[in-house]
GUFI-894144 format. One record per atom (N, C-alpha, C, CB): residue in three letters; x negated, y negated, z negated. Coordinates in steps of 0.2 Angstrom, whole numbers, plus 5000, padded with zeros to 4 digits. Each point is the difference from the previous one (the first is absolute). Glycine has a CB too. Layout:
REM residues N
ALAXYZ...
//
This chain:
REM residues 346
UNK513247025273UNK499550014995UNK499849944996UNK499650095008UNK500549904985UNK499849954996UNK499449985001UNK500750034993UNK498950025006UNK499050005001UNK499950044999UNK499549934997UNK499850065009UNK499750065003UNK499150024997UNK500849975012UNK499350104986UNK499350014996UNK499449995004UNK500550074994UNK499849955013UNK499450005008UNK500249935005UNK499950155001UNK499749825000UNK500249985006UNK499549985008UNK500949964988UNK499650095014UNK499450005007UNK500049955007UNK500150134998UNK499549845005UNK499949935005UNK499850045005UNK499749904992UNK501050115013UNK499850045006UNK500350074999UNK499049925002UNK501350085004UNK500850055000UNK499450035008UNK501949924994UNK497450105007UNK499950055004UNK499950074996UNK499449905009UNK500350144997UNK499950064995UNK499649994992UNK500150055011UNK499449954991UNK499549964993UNK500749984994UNK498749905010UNK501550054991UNK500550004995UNK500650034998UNK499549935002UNK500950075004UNK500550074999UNK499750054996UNK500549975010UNK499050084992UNK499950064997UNK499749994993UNK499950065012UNK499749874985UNK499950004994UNK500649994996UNK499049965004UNK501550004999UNK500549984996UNK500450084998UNK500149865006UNK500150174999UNK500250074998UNK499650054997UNK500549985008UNK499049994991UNK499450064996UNK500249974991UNK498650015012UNK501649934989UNK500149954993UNK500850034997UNK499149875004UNK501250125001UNK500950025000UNK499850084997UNK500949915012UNK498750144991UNK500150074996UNK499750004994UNK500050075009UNK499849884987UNK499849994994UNK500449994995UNK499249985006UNK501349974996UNK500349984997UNK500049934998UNK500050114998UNK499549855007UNK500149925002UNK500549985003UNK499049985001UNK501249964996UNK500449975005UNK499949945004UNK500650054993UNK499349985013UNK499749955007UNK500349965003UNK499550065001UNK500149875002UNK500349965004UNK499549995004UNK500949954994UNK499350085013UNK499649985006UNK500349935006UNK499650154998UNK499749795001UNK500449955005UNK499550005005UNK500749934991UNK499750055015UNK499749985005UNK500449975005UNK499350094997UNK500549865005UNK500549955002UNK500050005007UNK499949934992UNK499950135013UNK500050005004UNK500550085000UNK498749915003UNK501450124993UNK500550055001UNK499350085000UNK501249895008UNK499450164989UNK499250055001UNK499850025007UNK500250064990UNK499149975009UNK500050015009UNK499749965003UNK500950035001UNK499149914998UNK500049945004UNK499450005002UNK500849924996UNK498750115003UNK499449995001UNK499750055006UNK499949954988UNK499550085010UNK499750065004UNK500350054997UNK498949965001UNK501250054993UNK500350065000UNK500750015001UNK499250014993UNK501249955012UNK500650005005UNK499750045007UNK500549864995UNK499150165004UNK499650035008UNK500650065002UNK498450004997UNK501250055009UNK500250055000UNK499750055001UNK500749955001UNK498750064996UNK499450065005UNK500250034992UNK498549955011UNK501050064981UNK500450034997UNK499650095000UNK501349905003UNK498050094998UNK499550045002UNK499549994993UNK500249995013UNK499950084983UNK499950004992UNK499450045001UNK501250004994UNK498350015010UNK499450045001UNK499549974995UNK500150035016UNK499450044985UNK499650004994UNK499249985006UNK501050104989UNK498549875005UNK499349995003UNK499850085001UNK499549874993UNK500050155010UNK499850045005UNK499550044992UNK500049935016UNK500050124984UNK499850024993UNK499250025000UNK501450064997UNK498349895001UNK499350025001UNK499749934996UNK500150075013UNK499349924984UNK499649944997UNK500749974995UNK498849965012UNK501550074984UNK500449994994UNK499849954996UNK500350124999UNK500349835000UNK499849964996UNK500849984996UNK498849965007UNK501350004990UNK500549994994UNK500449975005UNK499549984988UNK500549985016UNK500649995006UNK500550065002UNK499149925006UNK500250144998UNK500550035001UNK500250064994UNK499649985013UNK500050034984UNK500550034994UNK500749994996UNK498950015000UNK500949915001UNK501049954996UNK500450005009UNK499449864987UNK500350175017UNK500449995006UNK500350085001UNK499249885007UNK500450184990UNK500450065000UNK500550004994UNK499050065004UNK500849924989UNK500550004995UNK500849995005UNK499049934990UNK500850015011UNK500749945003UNK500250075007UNK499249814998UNK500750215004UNK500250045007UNK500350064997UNK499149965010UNK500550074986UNK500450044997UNK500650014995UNK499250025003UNK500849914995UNK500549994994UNK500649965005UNK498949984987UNK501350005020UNK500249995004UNK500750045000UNK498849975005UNK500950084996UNK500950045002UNK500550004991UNK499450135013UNK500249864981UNK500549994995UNK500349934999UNK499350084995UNK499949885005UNK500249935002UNK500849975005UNK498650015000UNK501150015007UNK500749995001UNK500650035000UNK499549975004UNK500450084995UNK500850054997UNK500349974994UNK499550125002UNK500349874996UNK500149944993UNK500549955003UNK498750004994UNK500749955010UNK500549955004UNK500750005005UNK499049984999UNK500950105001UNK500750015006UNK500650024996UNK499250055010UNK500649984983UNK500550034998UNK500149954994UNK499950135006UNK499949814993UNK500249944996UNK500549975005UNK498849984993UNK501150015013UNK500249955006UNK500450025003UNK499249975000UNK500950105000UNK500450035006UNK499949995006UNK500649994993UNK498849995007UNK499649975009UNK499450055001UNK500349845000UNK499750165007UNK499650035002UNK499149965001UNK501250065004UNK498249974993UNK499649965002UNK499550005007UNK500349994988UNK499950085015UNK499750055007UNK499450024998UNK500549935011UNK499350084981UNK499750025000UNK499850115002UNK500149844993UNK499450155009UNK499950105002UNK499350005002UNK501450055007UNK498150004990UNK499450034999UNK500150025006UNK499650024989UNK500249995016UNK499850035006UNK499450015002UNK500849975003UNK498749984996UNK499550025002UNK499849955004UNK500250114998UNK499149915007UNK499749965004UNK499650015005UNK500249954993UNK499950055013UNK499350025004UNK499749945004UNK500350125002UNK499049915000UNK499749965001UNK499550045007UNK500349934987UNK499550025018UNK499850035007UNK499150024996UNK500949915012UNK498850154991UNK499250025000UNK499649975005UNK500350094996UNK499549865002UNK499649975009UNK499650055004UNK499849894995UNK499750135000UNK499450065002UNK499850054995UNK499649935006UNK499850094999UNK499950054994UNK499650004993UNK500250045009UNK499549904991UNK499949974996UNK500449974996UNK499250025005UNK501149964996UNK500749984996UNK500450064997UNK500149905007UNK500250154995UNK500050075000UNK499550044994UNK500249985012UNK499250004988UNK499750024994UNK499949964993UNK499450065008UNK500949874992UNK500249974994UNK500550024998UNK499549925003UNK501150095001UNK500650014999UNK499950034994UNK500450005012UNK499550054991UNK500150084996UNK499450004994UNK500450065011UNK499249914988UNK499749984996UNK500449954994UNK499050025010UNK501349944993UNK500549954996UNK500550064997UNK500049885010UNK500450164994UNK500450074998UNK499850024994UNK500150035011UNK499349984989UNK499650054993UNK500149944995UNK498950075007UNK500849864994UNK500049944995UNK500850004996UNK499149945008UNK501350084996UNK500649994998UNK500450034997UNK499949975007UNK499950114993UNK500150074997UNK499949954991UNK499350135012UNK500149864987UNK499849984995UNK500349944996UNK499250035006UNK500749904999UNK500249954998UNK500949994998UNK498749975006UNK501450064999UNK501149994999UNK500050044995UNK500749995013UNK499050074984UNK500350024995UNK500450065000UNK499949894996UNK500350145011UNK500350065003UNK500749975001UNK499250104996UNK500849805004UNK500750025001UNK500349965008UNK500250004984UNK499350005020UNK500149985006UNK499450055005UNK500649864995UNK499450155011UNK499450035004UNK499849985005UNK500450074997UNK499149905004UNK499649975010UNK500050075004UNK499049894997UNK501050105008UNK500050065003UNK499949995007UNK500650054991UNK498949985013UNK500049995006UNK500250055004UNK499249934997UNK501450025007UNK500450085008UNK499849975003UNK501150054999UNK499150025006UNK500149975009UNK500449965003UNK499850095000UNK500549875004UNK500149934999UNK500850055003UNK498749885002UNK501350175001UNK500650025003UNK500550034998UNK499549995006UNK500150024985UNK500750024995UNK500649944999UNK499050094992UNK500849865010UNK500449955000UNK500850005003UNK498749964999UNK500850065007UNK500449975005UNK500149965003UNK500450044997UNK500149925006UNK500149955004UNK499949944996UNK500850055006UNK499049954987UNK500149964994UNK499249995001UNK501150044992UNK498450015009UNK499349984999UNK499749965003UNK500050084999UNK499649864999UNK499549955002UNK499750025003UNK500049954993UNK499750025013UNK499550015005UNK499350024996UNK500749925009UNK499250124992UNK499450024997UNK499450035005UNK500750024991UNK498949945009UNK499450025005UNK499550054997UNK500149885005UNK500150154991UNK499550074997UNK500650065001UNK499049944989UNK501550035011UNK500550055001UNK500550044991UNK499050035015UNK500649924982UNK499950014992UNK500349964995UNK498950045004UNK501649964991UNK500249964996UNK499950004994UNK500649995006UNK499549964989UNK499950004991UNK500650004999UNK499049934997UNK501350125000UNK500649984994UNK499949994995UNK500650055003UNK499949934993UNK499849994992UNK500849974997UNK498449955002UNK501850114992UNK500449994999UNK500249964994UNK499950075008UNK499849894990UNK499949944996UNK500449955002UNK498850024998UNK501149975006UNK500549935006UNK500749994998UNK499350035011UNK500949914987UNK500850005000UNK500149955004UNK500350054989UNK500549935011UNK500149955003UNK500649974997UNK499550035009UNK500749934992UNK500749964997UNK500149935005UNK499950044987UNK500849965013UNK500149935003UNK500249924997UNK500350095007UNK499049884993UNK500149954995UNK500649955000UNK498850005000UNK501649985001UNK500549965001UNK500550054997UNK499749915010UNK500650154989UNK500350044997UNK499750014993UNK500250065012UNK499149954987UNK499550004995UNK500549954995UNK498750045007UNK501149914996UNK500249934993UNK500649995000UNK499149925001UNK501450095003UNK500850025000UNK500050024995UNK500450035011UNK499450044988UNK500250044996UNK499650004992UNK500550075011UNK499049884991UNK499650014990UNK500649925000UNK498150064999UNK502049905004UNK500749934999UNK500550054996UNK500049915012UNK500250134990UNK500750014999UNK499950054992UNK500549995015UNK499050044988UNK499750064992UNK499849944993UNK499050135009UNK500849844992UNK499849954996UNK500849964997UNK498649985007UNK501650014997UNK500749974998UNK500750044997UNK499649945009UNK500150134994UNK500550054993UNK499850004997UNK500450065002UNK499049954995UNK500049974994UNK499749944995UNK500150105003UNK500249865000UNK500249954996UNK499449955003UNK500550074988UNK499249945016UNK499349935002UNK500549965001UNK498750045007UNK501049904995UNK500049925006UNK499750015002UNK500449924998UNK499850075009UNK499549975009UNK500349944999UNK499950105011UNK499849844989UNK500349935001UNK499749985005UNK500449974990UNK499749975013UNK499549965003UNK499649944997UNK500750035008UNK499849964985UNK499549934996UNK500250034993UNK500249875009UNK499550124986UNK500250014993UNK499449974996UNK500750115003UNK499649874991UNK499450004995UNK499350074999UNK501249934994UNK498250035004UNK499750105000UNK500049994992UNK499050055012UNK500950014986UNK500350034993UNK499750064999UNK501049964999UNK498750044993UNK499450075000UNK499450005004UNK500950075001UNK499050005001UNK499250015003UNK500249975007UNK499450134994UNK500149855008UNK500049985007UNK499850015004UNK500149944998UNK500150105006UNK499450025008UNK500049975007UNK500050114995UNK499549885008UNK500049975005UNK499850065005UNK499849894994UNK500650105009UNK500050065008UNK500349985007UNK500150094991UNK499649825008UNK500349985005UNK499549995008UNK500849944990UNK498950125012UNK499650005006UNK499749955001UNK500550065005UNK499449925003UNK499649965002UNK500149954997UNK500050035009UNK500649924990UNK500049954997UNK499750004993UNK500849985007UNK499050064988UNK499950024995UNK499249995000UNK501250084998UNK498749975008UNK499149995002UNK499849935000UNK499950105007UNK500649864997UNK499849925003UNK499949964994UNK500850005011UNK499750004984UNK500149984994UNK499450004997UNK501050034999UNK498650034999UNK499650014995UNK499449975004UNK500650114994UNK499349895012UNK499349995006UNK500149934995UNK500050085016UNK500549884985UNK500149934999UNK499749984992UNK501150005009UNK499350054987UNK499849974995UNK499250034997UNK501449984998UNK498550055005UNK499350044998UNK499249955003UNK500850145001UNK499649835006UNK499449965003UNK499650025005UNK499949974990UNK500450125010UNK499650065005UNK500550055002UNK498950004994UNK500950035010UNK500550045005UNK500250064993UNK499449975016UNK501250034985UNK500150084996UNK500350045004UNK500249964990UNK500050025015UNK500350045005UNK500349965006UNK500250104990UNK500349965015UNK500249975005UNK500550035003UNK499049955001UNK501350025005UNK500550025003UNK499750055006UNK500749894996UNK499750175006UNK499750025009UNK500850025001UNK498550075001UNK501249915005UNK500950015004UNK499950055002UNK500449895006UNK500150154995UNK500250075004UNK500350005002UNK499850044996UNK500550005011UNK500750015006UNK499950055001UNK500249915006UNK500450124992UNK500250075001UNK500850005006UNK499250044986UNK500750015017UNK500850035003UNK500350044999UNK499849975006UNK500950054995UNK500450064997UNK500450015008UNK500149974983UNK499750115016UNK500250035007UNK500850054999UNK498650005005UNK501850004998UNK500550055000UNK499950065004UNK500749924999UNK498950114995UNK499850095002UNK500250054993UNK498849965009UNK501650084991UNK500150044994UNK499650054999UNK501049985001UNK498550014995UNK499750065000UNK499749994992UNK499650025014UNK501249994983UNK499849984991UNK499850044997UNK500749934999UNK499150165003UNK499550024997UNK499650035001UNK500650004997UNK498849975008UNK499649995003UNK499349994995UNK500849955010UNK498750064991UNK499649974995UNK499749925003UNK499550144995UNK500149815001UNK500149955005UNK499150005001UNK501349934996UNK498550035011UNK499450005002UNK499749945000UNK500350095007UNK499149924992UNK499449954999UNK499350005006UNK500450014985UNK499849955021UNK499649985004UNK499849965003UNK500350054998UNK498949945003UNK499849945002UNK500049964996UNK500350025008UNK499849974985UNK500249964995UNK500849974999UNK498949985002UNK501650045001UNK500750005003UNK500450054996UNK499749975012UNK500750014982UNK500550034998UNK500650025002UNK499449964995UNK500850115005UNK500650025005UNK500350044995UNK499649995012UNK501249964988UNK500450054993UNK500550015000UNK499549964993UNK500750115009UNK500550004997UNK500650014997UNK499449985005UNK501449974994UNK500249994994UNK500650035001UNK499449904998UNK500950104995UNK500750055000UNK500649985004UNK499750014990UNK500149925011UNK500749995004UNK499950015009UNK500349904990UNK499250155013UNK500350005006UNK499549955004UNK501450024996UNK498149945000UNK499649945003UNK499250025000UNK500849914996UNK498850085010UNK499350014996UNK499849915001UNK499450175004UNK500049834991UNK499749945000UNK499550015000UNK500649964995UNK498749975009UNK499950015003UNK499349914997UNK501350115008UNK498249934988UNK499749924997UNK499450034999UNK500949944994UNK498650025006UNK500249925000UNK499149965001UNK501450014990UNK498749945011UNK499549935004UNK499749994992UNK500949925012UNK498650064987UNK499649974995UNK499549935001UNK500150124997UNK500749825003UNK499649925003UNK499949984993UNK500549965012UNK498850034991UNK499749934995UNK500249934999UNK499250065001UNK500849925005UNK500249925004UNK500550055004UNK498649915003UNK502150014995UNK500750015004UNK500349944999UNK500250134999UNK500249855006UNK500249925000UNK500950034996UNK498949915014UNK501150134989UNK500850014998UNK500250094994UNK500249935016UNK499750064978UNK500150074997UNK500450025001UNK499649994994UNK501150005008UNK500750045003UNK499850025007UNK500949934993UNK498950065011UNK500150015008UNK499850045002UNK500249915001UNK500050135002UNK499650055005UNK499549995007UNK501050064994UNK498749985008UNK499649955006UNK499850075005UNK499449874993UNK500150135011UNK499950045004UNK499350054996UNK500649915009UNK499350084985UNK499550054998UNK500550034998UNK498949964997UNK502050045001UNK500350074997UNK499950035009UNK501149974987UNK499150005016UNK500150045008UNK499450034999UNK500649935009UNK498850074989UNK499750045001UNK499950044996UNK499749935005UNK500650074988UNK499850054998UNK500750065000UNK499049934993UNK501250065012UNK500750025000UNK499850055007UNK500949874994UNK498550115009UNK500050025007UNK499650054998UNK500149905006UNK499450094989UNK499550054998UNK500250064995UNK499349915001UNK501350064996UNK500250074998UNK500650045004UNK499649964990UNK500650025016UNK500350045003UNK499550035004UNK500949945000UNK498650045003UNK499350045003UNK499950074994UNK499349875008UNK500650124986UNK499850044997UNK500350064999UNK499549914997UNK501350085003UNK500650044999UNK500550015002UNK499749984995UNK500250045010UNK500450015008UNK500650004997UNK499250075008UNK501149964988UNK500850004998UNK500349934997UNK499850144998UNK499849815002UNK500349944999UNK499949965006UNK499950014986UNK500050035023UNK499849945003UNK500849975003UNK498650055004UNK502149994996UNK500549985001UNK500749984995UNK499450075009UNK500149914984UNK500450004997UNK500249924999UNK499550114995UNK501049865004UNK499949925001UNK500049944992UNK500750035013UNK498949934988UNK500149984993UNK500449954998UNK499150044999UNK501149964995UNK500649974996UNK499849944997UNK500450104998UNK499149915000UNK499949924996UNK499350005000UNK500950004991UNK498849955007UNK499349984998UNK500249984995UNK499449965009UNK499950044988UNK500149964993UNK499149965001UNK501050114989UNK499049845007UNK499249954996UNK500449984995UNK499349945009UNK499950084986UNK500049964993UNK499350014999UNK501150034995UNK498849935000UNK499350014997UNK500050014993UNK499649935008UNK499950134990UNK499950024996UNK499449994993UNK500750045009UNK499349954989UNK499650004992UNK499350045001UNK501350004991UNK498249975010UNK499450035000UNK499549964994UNK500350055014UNK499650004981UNK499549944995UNK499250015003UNK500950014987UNK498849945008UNK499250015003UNK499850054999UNK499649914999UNK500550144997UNK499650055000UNK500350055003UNK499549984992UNK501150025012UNK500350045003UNK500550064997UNK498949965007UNK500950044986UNK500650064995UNK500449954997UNK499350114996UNK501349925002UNK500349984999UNK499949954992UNK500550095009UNK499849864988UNK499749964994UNK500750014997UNK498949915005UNK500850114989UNK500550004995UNK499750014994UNK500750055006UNK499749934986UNK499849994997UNK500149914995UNK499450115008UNK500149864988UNK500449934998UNK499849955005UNK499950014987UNK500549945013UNK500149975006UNK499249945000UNK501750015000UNK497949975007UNK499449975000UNK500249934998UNK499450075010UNK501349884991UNK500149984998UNK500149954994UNK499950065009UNK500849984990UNK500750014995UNK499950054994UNK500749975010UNK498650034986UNK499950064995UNK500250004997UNK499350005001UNK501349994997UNK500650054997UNK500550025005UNK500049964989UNK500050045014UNK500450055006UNK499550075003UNK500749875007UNK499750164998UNK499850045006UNK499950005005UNK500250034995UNK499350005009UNK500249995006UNK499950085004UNK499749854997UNK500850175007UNK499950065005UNK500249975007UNK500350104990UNK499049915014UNK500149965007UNK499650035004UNK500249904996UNK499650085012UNK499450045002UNK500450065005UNK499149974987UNK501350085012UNK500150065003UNK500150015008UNK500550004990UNK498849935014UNK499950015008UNK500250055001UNK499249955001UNK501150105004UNK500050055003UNK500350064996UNK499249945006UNK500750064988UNK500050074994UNK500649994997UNK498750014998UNK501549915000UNK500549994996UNK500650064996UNK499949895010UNK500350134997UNK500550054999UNK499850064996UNK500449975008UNK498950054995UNK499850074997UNK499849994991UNK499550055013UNK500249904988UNK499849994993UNK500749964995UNK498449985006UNK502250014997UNK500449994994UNK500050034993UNK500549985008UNK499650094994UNK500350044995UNK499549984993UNK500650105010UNK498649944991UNK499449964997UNK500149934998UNK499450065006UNK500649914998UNK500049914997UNK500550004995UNK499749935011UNK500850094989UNK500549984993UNK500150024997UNK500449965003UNK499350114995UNK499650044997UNK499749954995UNK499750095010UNK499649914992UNK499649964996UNK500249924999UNK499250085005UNK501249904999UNK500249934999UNK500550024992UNK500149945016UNK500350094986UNK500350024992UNK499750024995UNK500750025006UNK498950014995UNK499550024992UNK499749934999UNK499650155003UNK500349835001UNK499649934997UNK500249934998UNK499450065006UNK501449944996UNK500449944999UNK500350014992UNK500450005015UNK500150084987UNK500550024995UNK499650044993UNK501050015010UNK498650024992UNK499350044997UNK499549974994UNK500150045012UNK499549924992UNK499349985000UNK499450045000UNK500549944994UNK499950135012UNK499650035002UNK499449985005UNK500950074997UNK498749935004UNK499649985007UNK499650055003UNK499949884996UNK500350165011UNK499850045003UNK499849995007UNK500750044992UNK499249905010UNK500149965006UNK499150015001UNK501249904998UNK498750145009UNK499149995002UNK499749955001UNK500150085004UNK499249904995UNK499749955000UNK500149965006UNK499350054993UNK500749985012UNK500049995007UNK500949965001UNK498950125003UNK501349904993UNK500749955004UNK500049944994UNK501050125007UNK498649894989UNK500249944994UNK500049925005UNK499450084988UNK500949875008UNK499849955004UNK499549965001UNK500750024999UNK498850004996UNK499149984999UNK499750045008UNK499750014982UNK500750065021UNK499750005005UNK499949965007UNK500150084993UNK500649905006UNK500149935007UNK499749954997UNK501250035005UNK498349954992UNK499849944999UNK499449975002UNK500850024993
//
């Protein structure tokens, strides 16, 4: 590629999927990242696309439904540019009923939902033993589904937006001139950057450890307990995340809080107590001050962009972020909510 009309700083999701939102436009893109894609948080493996609990609506979760529904086109796109798979599949998601008061939110939430998803997903509360052997310990005996929930497996995810981007016609480099619009979507370090040049915190790093078990149950819905994400994926693996440190001396390394939360979700889910696990993973991930994702012109570099921030949500809110990252790069559209602009992390 002589020169590029886009060019994006940071090969995680954030940037991969903007860059491909700019390639179906008809930009021509060069995404760099000198650590290779992946290399960051979004190299994980939990890959748990759930939605906020559908009740006190605000523009968060409304750009977080867009993005989950627009998900199974989103990636179909990527799989059949790529020829790779990205494990992505809507199954769904339950969740344990502690009581019975919890019991009467539930379903209260159920009703909220009818509403708010727009009839194209459902909450619903069962008996915990339509499940089966799959069901979360439930001490009301009672579960929430909701079939909104997807999942995908992030290291497959960016495989295959690498390779969809390269048929047609992008660069992934590790060093290059930048050329064109510029966006910045280089996570943590990206936050650190700005904190530095702004004088004030704009954001920050949280580590996370997750584990991936060898249990096949890849068309399972996946479960959310105790705060413990349990997922699982196309290949035959569930996963198994994750820790939320503030203070850590080592962001790669795993320690004895995954043992524990490895211990807590086997208590919760009896059918993963003999499963054994395969890997750990630690990374830390991109959490700005206000907590939504920041996108929009860059706080620093005001002729660039910047899309960063995707703590925890990253994935689900691709498809959205580059959405709007493209209407407003290639465009001069601006659709982006107050709340994620970058005046609000400041």
């Amino acid at each position: 590629m002589a020169m590029a009309d886009v060019t994006v700083l940071g090969a995680g999701i954030f940037g991969l999927s903007v860059g491909w939102a700019c390639v179906l436009r008809g930009a021509k893109v060069r995404v760099i990242d000198p650590h290779g894609p992946g290399a960051g948080s979004s190299g994980g493996i939990v890959g748990a696309l759930a939605p906020h609990v559908p009740e006190q609506w605000n523009e968060k979760k409304a750009f977080q439904l867009d993005s989950l529904l627009m998900a199974a086109d989103f990636w179909a796109g990527v799989e059949t540019a790529s020829g790779l798979s990205t494990g992505y599949a809507r199954f769904g998601r339950v969740q344990p009923v502690a009581d019975f008061a919890g019991l009467d939110l539930a379903r209260a939430r159920g009703e909220s939902a009818a509403d708010l998803w727009q009839g194209q997903a459902v909450w619903e509360v069962l008996p915990a033993e339509k499940l089966g052997d799959w069901a979360p310990q439930s001490p009301s005996g009672w579960v929430i589904r909701d079939t909104l929930t997807a999942r995908l497996h992030p290291r497959m995810a960016c495989a295959a937006l690498v390779a969809a981007l390269q048929a047609r016609g992008a660069e992934v480099v590790k060093d290059h001139a930048h050329q064109g619009r510029v966006i910045h979507a280089t996570g943590v370090a990206g936050l650190d950057a700005a904190s530095a040049a702004l004088g004030r915190s704009f954001g920050s790093g949280v580590k996370g450890q997750a584990a991936l078990l060898a249990l096949d149950r890849r068309d399972a819905p996946q479960l959310f307990v105790n705060t413990i994400h349990i997922v699982p994926h196309a290949d035959g693996t569930v996963a198994i995340g994750s820790t939320s440190e503030r203070d850590y001396d080592d962001p790669k390394s795993t320690d004895a809080q995954l043992d524990a939360v490895i211990a807590r979700a086997r208590e919760a889910a009896p059918a993963l107590r003999e499963a054994p696990v395969i890997d750990r993973w630690a990374g830390v991930r991109p959490r700005s001050r206000s907590r939504a994702p920041v996108l929009g012109v860059h706080p620093v570099h005001k002729d660039h962009f910047i899309a960063n921030g995707g703590f925890k949500i990253g994935f689900g809110m691709a498809p959205k972020v580059a959405q709007v990252m493209a209407d407003l790069m290639l465009d001069g559209v601006d659709s982006i909510p107050a709340g994620f602009r970058p005046e609000a992390s400041l």
